[in-house]
KEFI-579695 format. One record per atom (N, C-alpha, C): residue in one letter; x, y, z negated. Coordinates in steps of 0.2 Angstrom, whole numbers, padded with zeros to 4 digits, always signed. Atoms other than C-alpha are relative to their C-alpha. Layout:
// residues N
AXYZ;...
//
This chain:
// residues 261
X+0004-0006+0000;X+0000+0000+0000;X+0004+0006+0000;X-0004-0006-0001;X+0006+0017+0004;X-0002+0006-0004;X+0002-0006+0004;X+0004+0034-0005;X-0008+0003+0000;X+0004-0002-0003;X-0010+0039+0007;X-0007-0007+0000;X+0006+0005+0001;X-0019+0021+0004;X+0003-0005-0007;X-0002+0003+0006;X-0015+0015-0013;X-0004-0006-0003;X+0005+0006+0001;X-0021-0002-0020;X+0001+0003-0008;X+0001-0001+0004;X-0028+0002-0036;X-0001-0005-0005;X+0003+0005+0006;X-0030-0008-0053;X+0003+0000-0006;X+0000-0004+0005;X-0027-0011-0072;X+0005-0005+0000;X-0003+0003+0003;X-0014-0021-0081;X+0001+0002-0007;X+0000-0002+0010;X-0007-0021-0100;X+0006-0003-0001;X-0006+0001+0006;X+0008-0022-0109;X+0001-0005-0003;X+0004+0005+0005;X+0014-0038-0115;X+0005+0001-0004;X-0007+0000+0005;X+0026-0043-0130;X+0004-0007+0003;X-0003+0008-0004;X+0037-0055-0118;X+0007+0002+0001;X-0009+0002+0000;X+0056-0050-0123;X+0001+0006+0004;X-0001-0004-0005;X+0052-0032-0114;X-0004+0003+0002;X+0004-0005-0002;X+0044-0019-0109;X-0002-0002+0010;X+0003+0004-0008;X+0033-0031-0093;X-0006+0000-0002;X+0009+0000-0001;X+0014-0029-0088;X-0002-0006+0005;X+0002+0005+0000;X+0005-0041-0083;X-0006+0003+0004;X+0004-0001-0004;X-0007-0037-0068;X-0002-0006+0005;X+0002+0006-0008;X-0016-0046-0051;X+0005+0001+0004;X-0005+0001-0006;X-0004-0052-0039;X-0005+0004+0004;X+0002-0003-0007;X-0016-0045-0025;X+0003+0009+0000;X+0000-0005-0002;X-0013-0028-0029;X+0007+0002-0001;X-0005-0002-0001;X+0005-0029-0028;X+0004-0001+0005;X-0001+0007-0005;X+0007-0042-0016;X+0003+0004+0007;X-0002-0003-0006;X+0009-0030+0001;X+0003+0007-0003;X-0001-0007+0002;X+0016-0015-0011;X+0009+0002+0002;X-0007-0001-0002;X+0034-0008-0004;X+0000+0004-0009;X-0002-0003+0004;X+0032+0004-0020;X-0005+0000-0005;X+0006+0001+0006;X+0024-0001-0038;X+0001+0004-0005;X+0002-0004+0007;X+0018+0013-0053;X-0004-0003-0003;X+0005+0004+0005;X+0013+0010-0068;X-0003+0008-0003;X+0001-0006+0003;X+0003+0024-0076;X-0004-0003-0006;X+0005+0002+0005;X-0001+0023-0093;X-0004+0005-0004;X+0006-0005+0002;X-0013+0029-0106;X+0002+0006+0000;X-0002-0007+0001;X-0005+0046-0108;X+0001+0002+0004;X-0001-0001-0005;X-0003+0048-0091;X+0006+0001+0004;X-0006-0001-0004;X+0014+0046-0089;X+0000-0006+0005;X+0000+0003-0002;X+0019+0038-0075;X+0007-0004+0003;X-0008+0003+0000;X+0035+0026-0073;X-0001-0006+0009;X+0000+0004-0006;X+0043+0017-0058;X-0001-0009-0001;X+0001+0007+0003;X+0041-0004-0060;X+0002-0003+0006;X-0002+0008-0006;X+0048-0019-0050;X-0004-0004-0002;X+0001+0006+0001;X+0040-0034-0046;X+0004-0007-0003;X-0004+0005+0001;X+0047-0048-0056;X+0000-0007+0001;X+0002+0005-0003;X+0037-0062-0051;X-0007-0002-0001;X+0007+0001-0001;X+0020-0067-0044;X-0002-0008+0000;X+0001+0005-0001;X+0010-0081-0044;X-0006+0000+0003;X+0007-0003-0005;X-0004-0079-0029;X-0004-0005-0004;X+0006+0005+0000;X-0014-0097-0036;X-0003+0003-0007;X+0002-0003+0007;X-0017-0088-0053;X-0003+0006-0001;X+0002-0008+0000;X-0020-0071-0044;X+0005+0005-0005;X-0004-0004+0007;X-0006-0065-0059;X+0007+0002+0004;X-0009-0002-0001;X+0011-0054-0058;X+0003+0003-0004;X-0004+0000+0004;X+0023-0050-0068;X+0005+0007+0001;X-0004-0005-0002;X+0030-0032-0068;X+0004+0003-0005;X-0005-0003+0005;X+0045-0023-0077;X-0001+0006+0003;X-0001-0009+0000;X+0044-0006-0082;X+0008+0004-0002;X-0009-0003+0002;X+0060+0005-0083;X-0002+0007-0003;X+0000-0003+0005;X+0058+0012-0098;X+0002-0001-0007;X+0002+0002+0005;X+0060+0010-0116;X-0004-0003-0002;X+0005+0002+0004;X+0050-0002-0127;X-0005+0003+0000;X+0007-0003+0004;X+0031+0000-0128;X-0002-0003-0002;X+0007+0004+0005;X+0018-0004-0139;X-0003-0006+0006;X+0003+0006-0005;X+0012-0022-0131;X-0007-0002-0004;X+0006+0004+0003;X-0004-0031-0134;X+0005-0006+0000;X-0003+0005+0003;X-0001-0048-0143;X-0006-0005+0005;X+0002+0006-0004;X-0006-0065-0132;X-0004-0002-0007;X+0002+0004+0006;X-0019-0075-0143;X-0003-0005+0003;X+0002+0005+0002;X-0027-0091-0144;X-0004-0004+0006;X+0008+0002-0002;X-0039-0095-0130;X-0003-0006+0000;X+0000+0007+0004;X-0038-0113-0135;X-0009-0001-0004;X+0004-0001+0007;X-0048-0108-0149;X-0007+0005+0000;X+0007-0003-0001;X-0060-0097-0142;X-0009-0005+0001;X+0007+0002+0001;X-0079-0101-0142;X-0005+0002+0004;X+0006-0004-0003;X-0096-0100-0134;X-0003+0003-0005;X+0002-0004+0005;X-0103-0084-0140;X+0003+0003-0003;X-0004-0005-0001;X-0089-0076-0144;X+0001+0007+0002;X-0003-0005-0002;X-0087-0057-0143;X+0005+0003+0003;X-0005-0003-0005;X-0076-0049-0130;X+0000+0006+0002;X-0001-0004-0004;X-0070-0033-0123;X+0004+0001+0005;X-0004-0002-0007;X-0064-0030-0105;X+0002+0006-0001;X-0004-0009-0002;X-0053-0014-0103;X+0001+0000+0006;X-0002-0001-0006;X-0049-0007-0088;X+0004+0006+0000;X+0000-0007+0000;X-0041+0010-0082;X+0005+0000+0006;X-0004-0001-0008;X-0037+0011-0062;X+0003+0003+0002;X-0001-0006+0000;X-0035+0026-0061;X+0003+0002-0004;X-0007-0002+0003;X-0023+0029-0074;X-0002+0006-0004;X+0000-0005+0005;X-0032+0044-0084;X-0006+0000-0005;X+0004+0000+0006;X-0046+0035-0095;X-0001-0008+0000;X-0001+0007+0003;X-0047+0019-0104;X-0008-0002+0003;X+0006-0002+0002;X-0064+0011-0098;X-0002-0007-0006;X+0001+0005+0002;X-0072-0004-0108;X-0007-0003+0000;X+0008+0004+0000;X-0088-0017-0107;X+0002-0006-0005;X+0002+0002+0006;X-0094-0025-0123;X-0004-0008+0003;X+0005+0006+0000;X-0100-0046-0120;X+0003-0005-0002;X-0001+0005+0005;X-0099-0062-0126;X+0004-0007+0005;X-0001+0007-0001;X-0090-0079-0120;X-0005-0004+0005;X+0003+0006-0002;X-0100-0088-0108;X+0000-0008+0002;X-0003+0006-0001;X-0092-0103-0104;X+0009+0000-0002;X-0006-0001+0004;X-0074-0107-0111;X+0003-0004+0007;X-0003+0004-0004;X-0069-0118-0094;X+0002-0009-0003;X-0002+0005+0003;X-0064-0132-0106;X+0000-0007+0004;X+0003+0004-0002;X-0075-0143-0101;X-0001-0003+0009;X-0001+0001-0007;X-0071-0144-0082;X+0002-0006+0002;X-0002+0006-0001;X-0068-0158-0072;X+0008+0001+0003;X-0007-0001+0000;X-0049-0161-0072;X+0006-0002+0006;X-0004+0005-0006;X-0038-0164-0056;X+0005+0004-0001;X-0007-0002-0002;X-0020-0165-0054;X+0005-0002+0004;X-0002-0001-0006;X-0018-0162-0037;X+0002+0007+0002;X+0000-0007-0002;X-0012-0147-0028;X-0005+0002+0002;X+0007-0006-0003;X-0024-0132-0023;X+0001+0004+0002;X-0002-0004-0001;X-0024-0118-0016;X-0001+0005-0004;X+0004-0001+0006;X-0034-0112-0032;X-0002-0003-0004;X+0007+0003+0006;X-0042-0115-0048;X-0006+0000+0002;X+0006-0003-0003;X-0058-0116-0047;X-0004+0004-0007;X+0004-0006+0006;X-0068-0105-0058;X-0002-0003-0006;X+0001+0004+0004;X-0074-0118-0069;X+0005+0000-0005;X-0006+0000+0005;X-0056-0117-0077;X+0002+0006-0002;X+0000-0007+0003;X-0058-0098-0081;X-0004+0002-0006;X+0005-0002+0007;X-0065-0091-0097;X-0006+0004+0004;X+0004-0006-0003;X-0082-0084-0090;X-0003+0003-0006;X+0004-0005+0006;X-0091-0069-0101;X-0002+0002+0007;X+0005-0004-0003;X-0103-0058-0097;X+0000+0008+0000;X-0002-0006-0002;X-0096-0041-0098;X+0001+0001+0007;X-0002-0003-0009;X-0095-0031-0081;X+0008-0003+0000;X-0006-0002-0004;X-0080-0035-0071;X+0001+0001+0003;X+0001-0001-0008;X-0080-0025-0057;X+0010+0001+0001;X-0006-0001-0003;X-0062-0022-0045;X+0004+0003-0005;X-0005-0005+0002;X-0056-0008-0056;X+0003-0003-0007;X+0001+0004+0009;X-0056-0018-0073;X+0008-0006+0001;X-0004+0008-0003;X-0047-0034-0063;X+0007+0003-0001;X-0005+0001+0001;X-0031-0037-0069;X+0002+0004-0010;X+0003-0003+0009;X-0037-0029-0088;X+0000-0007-0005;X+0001+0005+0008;X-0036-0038-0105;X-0006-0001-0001;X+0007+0005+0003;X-0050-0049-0112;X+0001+0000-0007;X-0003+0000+0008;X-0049-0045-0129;X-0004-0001-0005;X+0004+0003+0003;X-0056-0054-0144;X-0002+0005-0005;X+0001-0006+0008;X-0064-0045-0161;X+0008+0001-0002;X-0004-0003+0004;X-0047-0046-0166;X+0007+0003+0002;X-0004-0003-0006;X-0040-0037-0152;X+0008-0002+0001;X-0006+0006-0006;X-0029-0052-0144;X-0003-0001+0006;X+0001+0005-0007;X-0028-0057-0126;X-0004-0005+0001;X+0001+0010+0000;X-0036-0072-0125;X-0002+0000+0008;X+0000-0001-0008;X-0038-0067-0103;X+0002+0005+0001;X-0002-0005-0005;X-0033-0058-0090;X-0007+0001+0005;X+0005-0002-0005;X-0049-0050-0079;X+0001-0002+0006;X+0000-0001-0005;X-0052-0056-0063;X-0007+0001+0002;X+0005-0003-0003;X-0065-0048-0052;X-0002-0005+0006;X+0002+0004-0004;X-0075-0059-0041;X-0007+0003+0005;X+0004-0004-0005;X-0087-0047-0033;X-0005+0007-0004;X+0005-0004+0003;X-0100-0031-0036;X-0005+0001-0002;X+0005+0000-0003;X-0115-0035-0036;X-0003-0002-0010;X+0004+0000+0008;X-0126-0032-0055;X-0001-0006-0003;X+0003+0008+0002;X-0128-0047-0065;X+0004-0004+0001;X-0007+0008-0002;X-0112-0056-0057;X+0002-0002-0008;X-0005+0002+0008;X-0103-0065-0072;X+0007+0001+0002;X-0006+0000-0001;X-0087-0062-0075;X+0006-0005-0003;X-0003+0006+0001;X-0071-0073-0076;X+0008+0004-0003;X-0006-0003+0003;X-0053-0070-0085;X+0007-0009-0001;X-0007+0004+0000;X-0036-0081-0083;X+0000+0000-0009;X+0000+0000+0009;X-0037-0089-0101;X+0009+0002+0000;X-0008-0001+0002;X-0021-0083-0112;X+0004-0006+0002;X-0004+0006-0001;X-0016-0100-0111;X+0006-0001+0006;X-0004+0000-0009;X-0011-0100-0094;X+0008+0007+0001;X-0006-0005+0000;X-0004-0084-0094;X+0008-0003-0004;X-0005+0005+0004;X+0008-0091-0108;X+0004-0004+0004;X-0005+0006-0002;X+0015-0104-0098;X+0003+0002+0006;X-0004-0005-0007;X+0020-0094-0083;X+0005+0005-0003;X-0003-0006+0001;X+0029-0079-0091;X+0009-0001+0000;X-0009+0002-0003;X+0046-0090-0091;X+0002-0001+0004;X-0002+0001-0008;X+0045-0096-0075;X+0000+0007+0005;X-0001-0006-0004;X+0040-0079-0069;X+0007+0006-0001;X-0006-0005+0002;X+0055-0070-0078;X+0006-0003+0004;X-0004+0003-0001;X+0066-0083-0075;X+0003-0001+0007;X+0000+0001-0005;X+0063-0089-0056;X-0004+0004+0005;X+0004-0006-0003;X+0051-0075-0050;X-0008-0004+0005;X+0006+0004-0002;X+0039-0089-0046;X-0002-0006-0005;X+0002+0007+0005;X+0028-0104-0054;X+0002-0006+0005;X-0003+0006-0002;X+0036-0121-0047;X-0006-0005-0005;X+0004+0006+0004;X+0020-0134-0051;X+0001-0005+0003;X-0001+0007-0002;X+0023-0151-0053;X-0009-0004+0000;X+0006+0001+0001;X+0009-0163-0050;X-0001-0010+0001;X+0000+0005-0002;X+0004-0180-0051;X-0005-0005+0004;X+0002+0002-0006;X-0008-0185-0040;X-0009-0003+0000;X+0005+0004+0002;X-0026-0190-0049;X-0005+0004-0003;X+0005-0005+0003;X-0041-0185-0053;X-0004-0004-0008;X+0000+0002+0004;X-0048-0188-0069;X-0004+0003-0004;X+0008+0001+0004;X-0064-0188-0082;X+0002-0001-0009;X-0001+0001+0007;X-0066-0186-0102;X-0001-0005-0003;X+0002+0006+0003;X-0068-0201-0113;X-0002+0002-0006;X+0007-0002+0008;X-0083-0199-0123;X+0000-0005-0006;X-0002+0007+0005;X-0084-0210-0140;X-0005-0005+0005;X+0001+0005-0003;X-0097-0220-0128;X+0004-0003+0005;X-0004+0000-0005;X-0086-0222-0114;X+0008-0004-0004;X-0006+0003+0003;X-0073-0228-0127;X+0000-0007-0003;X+0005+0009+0003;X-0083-0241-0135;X-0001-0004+0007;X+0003+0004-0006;X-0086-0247-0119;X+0007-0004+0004;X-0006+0003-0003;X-0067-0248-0113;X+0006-0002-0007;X-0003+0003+0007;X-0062-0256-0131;X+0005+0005-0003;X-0006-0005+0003;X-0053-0240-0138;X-0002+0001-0005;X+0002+0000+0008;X-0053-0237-0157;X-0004+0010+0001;X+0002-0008-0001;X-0058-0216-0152;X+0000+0001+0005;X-0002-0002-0006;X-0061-0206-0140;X+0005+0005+0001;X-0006-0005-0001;X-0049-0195-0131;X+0005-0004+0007;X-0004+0002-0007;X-0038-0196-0116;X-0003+0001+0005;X+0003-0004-0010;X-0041-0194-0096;X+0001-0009+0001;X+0002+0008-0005;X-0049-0210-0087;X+0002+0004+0007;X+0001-0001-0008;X-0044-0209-0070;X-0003-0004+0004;X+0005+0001-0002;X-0056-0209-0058;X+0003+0000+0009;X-0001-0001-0006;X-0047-0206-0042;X+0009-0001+0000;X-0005+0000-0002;X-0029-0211-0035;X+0002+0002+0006;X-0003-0002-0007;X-0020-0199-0021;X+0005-0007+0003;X-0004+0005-0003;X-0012-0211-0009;X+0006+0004+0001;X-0005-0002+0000;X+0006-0209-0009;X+0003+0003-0004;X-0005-0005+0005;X+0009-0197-0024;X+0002-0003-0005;X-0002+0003+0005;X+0017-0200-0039;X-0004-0005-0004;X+0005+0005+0005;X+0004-0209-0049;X-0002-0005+0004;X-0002+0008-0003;X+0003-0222-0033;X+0005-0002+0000;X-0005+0001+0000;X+0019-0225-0033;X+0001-0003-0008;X-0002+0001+0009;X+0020-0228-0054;X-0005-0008+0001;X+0005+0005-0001;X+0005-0239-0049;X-0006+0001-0006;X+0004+0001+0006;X-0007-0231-0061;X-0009-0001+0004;X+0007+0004-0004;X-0026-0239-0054;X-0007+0007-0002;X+0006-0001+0004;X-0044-0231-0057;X-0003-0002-0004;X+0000+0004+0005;X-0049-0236-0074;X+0005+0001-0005;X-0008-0003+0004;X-0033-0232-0081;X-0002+0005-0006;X+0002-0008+0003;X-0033-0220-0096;X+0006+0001-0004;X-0007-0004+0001;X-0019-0208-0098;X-0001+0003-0008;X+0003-0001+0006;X-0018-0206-0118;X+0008+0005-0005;X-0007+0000+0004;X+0000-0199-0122;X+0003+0004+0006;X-0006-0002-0004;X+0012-0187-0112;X+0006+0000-0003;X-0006+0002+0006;X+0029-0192-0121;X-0003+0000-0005;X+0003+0001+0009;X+0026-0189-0138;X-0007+0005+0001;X+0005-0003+0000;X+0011-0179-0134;X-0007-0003+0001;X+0009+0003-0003;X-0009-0185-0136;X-0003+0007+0006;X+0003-0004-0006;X-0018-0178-0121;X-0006-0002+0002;X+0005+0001-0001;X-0034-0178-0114;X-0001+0004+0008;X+0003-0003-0006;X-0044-0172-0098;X+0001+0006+0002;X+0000-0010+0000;X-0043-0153-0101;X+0009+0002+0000;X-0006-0002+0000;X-0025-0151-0107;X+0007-0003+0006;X-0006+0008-0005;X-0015-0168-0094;X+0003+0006+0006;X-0001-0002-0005;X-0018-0157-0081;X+0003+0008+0001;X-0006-0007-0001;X-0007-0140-0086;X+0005-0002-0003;X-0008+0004+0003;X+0006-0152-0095;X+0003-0001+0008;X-0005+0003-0007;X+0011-0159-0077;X+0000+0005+0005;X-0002-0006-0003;X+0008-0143-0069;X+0007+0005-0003;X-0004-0005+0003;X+0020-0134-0080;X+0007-0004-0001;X-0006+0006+0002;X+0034-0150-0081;X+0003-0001+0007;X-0007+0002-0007;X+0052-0148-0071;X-0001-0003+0004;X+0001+0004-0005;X+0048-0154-0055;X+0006-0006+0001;X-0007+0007-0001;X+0058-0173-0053;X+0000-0001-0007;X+0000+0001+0007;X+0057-0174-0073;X-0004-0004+0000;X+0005+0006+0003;X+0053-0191-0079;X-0001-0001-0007;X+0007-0002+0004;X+0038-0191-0089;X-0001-0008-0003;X+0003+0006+0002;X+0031-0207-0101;X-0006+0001-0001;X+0009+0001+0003;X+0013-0211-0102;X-0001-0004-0002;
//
């Protein structure tokens, strides 16, 4: 974007070892030159430090002294009906914010770990506060003014729902973004379902918990191991896992790193 057509949007200060904001890849994405304007109007120059287009997230450093950062929280632990505030401020000369509540936590999503060229929205925190364009790339802030998402805008239109990059995620990118200026996902190759206590009684397990796989990509690492449909992935090395979290462990794990299940 150029002076005379400028891509406009919000981001936010984080505490990541330095004075780095945290905005939408889209609105940096074709920029020869990035500002950052903050609440008081100053406005400083920024490099891209690294993008990640599937998450819509980017990673920018400011050349400046420390500032006051918002603190990453929990979103883990967030809930339906939950409280939130979206912030925004596009334009660089007033804070704005919408007041709504948690409407889905994504949790619950069916879990594939296959490449994409996206998430799909079901794996986003949805609320019900506005998010329109100018907001996108804004903090999701809980009552106890933590992160727990990054705003994405998915359209204008009254009554839309809106969605937000859980903190989690953010979280798991920030080193790979400082470090390689890109996210490197590993993947292993199956699609995969919760195991309910019925579902557990049924395939002789003392609890429920873990990822039944329900689909094996041909060719990918998980044919190759030989693991079948039916199967139920209950352990990444030393770590219990289940349907929701298997699928940003092997996303996030050194690509060629051998993994126990």
């Amino acid at each position: 974007p150029t002076a005379s057509d400028p891509s406009l949007g919000t981001g936010f200060l984080i505490a990541a070892g330095g004075s780095f904001v945290v905005t939408n890849d889209h609105i940096v994405a074709d920029a020869a030159d990035v500002r950052v304007v903050t609440v008081d109007g100053t406005e400083l120059p920024a490099r891209v430090v690294g993008r990640d287009p599937r998450l819509d997230l980017a990673l920018l450093a400011v050349d400046a002294p420390r500032l006051p950062a918002l603190r990453l929280g929990d979103s883990d632990e967030v809930a339906v009906g939950e409280w939130v505030v979206v912030l925004g401020n596009p334009f660089g000369d007033e804070v704005t914010a919408a007041a709504g509540i948690v409407s889905a936590t994504g949790r619950e999503a069916a879990a594939s770990l296959v490449p994409g060229p996206a998430m799909g929205f079901r794996t986003f925190l949805q609320v019900d506060a506005r998010v329109h364009r100018g907001n996108s790339g804004g903090p999701v802030l809980s009552t106890a003014g933590e992160v727990i998402g990054v705003a994405v805008a998915t359209g204008e239109r009254p009554g839309e729902l809106g969605f937000a990059v859980p903190a989690a995620r953010v979280r798991e990118i920030l080193e790979p973004l400082k470090r390689d200026g890109v996210v490197k996902r590993a993947w292993i190759g199956v699609l995969a379902r919760s195991v309910t206590r019925p579902l557990a009684e049924q395939l002789g397990l003392p609890a429920a918990g873990g990822a039944l796989i329900t689909e094996v990509k041909p060719t990918s690492p998980a044919a190759k191991l030989g693991l079948r449909p039916g199967d139920v992935i209950q352990r990444w090395n030393d770590r219990a896992v289940d349907d929701r979290s298997l699928p940003w462990l092997a996303a996030a794990a050194p690509v060629g790193q051998a993994v126990q299940l």
